[in-house]
C-alpha positions in Angstrom: 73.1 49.8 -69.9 73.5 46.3 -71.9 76.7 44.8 -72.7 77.3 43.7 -76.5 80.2 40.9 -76.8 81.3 41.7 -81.0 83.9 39.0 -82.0 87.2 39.8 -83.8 90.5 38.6 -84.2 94.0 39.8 -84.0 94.0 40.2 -80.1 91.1 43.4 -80.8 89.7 44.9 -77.2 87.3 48.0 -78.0 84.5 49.4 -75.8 82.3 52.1 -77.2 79.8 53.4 -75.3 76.8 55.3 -77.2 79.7 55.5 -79.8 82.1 57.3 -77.8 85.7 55.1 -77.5 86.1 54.6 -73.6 88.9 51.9 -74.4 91.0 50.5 -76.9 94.2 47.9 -77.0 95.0 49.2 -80.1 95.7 52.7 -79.3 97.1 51.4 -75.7 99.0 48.8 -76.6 98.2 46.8 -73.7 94.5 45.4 -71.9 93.1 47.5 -69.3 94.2 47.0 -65.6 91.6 46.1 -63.4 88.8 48.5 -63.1 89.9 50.9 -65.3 87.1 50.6 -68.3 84.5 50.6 -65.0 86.1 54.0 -64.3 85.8 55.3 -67.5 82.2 54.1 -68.2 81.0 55.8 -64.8 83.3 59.0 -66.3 81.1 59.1 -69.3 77.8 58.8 -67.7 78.2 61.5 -65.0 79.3 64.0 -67.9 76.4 63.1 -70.2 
């Protein structure tokens, strides 16, 4: 799995992975806690 840093602006935090959304500020409202995008990555593979 490679990483891909895409820069924005506007406080923007979006990971995708094999375009599926596994996290987003802007529908949260907030940053992930620690661990949590980890958590859903490894959800996300196991299913697929």
């Amino acid at each position: 799995m490679e990483a891909t840093l895409i820069k924005s602006s506007g406080g923007v935090f979006e990971v995708d992975i094999d375009g599926a959304r596994v996290y987003s500020k802007t529908a949260t409202g907030q940053f992930p806690q620690a661990g949590e995008v980890i958590g859903r990555v490894r959800t996300l593979r196991a299913s697929g």
